[in-house]
C-alpha positions as CSV (number, residue, x, y, z in Angstrom):
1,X,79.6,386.4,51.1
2,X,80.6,385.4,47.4
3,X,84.3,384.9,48.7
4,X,83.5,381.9,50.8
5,X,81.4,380.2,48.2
6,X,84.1,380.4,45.4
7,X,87.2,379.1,47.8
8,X,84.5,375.8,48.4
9,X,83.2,375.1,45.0
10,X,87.4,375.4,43.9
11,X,88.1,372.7,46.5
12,X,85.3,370.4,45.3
13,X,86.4,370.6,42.3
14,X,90.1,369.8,42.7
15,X,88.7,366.6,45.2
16,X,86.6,365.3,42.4
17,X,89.7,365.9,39.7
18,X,92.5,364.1,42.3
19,X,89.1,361.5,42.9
20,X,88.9,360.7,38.4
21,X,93.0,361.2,38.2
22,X,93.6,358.1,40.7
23,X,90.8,356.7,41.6
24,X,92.0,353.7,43.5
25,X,95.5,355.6,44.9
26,X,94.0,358.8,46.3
27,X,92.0,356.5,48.7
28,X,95.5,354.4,49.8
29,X,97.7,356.7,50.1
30,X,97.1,357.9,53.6
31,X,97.3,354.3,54.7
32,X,100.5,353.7,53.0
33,X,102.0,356.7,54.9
34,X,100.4,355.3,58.0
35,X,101.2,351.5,58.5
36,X,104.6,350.9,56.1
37,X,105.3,347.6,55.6
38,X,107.4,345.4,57.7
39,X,111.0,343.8,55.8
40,X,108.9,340.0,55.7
41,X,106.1,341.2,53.8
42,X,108.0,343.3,51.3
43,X,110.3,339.7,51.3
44,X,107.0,337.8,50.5
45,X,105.1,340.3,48.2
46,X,108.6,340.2,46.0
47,X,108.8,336.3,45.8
48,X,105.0,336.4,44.8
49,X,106.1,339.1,41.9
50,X,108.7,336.7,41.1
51,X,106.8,333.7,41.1
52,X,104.0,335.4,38.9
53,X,106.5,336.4,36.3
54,X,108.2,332.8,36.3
55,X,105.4,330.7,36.0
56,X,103.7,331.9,32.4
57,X,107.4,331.8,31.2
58,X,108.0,328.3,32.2
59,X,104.5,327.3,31.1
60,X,105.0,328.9,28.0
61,X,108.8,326.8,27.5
62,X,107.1,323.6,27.7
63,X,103.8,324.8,25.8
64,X,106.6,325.8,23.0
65,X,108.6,322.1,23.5
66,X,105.2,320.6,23.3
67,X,104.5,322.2,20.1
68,X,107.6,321.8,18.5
69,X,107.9,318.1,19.4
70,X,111.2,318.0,20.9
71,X,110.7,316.0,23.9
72,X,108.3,313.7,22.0
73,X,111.0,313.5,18.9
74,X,113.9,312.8,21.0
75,X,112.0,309.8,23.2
76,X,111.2,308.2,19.8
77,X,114.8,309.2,18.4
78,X,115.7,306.5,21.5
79,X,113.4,304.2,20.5
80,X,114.4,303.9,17.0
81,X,118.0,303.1,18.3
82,X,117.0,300.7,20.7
83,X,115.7,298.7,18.5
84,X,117.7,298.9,15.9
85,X,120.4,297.4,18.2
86,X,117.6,294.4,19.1
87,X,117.6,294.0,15.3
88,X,121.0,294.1,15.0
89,X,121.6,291.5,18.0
90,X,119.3,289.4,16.4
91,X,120.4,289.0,12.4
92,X,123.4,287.9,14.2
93,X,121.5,285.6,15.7
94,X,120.4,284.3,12.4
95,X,123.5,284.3,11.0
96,X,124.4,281.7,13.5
97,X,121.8,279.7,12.9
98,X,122.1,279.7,9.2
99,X,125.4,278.6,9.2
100,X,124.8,275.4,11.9
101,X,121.8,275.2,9.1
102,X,124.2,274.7,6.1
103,X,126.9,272.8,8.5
104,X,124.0,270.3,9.2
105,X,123.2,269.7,5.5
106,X,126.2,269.5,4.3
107,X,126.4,266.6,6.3
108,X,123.2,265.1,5.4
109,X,123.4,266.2,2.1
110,X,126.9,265.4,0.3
111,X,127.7,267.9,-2.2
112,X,128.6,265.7,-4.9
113,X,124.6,263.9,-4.5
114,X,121.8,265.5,-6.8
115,X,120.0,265.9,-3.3
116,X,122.7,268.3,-1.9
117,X,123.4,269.9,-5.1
118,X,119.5,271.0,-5.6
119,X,119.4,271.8,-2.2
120,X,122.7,273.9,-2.4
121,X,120.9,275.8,-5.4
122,X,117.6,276.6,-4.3
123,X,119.5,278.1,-1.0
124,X,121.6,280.4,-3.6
125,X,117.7,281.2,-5.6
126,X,116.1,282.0,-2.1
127,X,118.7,283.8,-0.4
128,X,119.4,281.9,2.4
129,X,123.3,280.6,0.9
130,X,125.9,283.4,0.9
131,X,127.2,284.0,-2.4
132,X,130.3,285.0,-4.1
133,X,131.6,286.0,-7.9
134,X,131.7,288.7,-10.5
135,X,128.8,291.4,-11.1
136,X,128.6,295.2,-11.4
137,X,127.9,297.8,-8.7
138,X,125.2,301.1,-8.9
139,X,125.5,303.9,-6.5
140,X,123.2,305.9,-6.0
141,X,123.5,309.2,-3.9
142,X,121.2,312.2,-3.4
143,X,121.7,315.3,-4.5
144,X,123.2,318.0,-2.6
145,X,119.8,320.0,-2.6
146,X,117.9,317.6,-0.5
147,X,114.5,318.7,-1.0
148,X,111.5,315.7,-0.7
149,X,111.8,315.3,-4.8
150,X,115.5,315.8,-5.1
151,X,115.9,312.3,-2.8
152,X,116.0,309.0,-3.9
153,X,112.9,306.9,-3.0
154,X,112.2,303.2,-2.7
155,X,110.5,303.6,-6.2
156,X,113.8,304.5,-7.6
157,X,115.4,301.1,-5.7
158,X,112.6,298.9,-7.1
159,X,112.9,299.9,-10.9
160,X,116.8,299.7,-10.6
161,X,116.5,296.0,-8.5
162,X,113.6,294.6,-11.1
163,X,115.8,295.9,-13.5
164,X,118.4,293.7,-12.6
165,X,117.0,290.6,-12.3
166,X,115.4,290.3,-15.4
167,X,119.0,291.5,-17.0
168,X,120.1,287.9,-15.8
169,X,121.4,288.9,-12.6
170,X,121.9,285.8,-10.3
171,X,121.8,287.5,-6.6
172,X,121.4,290.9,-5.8
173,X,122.2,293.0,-2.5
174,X,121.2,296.5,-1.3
175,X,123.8,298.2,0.9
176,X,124.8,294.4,2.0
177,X,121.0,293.5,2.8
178,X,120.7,290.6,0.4
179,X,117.3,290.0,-1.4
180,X,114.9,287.3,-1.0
181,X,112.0,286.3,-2.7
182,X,109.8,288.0,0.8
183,X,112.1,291.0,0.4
184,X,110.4,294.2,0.5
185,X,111.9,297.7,-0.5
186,X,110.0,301.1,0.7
187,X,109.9,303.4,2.3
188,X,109.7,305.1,6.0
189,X,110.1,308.4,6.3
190,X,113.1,309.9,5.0
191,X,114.5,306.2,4.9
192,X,114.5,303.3,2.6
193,X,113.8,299.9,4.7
194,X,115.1,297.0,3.0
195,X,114.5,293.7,4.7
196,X,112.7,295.8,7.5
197,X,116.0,297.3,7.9
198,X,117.2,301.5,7.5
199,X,119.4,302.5,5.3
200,X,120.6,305.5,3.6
201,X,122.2,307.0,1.0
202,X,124.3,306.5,-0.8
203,X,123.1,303.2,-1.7
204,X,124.7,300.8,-2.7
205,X,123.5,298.0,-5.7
206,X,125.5,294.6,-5.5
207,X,124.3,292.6,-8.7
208,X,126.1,289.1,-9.0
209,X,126.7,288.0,-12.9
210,X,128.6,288.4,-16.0
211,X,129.8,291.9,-15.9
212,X,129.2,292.7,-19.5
213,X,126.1,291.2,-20.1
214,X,124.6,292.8,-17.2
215,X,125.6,296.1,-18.4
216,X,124.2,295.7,-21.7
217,X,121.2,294.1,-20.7
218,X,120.6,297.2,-18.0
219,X,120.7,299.4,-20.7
220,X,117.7,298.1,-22.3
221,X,115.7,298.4,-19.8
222,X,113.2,301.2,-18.8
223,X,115.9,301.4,-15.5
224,X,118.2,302.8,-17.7
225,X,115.7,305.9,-18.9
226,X,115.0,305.9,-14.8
227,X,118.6,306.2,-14.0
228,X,118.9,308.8,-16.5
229,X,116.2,311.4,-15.8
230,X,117.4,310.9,-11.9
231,X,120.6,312.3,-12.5
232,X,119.7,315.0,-15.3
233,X,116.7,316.4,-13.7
234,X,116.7,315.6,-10.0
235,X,120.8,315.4,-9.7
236,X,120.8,312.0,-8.3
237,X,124.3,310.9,-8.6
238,X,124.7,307.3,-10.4
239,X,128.1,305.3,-10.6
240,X,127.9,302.1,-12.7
241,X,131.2,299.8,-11.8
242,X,132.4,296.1,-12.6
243,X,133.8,294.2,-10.0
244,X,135.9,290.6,-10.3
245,X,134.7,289.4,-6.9
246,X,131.2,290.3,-4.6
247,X,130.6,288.5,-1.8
248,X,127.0,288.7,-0.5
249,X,125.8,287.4,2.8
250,X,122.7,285.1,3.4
251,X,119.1,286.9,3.5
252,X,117.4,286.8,6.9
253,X,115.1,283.7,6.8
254,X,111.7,284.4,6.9
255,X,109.5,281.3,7.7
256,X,107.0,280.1,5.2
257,X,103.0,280.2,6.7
258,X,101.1,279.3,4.0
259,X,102.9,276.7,1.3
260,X,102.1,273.1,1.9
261,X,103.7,269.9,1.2
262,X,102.1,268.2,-1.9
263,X,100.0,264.9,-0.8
264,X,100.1,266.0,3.1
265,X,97.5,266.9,5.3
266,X,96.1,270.7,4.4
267,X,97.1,271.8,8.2
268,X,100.5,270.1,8.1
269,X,102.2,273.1,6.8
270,X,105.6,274.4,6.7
271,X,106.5,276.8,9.5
């Protein structure tokens, strides 16, 4: 009698260990040996495995683009160009226009008359004449470390161009963008926008006027202590040169909005 009792409680026990082992397989496996499946659904479960693998990988690509900015960087990357080519089709534009400016007054203004003479003058003062003669030329370059304070800013520019005008210089150009009395210098990003336009190092200081006095006269100013703790503790490379003939172009005009003729109307201004 104890026989049959013991062989019953051993298989309800190994039931209830398979049942804790595998709880969800121990009740499928009789039905997987029963209906096996057909070549199509093993085709279609596989593409679903496949699809469920893919899909977090691609969404976490383009979560990772997103995040890093790439797609965002390289769109405005193709801005920046674009523009910059407008810009660049339209100075010439100006260019044109400035030179049928000073074709037209030359005729209407004779250079040997006091009107064409003070007209010629005040274009050189302003920016809006091209200019040629001797002067000196500062480089500056960045150093080779290229970390934010080992780069020159539009600080460094300012102090040197400031610099140069009250040493007596007579016209003054940054890498060929010649400066005007609306000319600003600063900066954008990494780059240094002169006249609204990029540039980069190196860059390049054109200063029209007598060689030697400009040189002297730059090193009495606080440019010179600038220029000097640039290069020692920063390792901003600075070239001082003399040259016997600069040629600088015409500024880009910018109209006037706010002067007015003396003895006219207050709204008749000068656009």
């Amino acid at each position: 009698m104890s026989a049959p009792a013991t062989r019953a409680g051993s298989v309800s026990a190994g039931a209830l260990r398979r049942l804790l082992e595998d709880p969800i397989g121990h009740g499928y496996t009789k039905a997987a040996h029963d209906a096996p499946r057909s070549p199509w659904q093993r085709a279609v479960a596989g593409l679903a495995v496949v699809a469920m693998v893919a899909v977090p990988l691609w969404a976490a690509k383009d979560l990772r683009s997103a995040r890093s900015g790439e797609g965002a960087n390289a769109a405005l990357r193709e801005q920046v160009q674009g523009d910059l080519a407008v810009q660049g089709a339209l100075e010439e534009q100006i260019a044109e226009l400035n030179a049928e400016i000073l074709a037209s007054q030359s005729v209407l203004l004779p250079e040997d008359g006091a009107a064409g003479a003070g007209a010629t003058t005040l274009g050189i003062h302003v920016g809006t004449v091209p200019v040629t003669g001797p002067g000196i030329v500062v480089t500056l370059d960045d150093s080779s470390a290229g970390t934010a304070s080992e780069r020159l800013q539009d600080f460094d520019l300012q102090v040197l161009v400031n610099a140069l005008w009250a040493s007596g210089a007579e016209a003054v150009a940054v890498d060929g963008q010649r400066l005007a009395p609306s000319t600003a210098i600063r900066n954008a990003g990494e780059a240094v926008l002169v006249n609204l336009t990029p540039l980069s190092p190196p860059y390049v200081v054109e200063a029209i006027g007598d060689p030697t006095d400009l040189q002297v006269r730059l090193a009495r100013t606080r440019a010179a202590g600038h220029l000097a703790v640039l290069r020692d503790t920063y390792g901003i490379t600075v070239a001082i040169d003399t040259a016997d003939s600069l040629v600088l172009g015409a500024a880009p005009s910018r109209g006037v909005q706010f002067a007015e003729i003396l003895g006219e109307e207050p709204d008749e201004t000068i656009s």
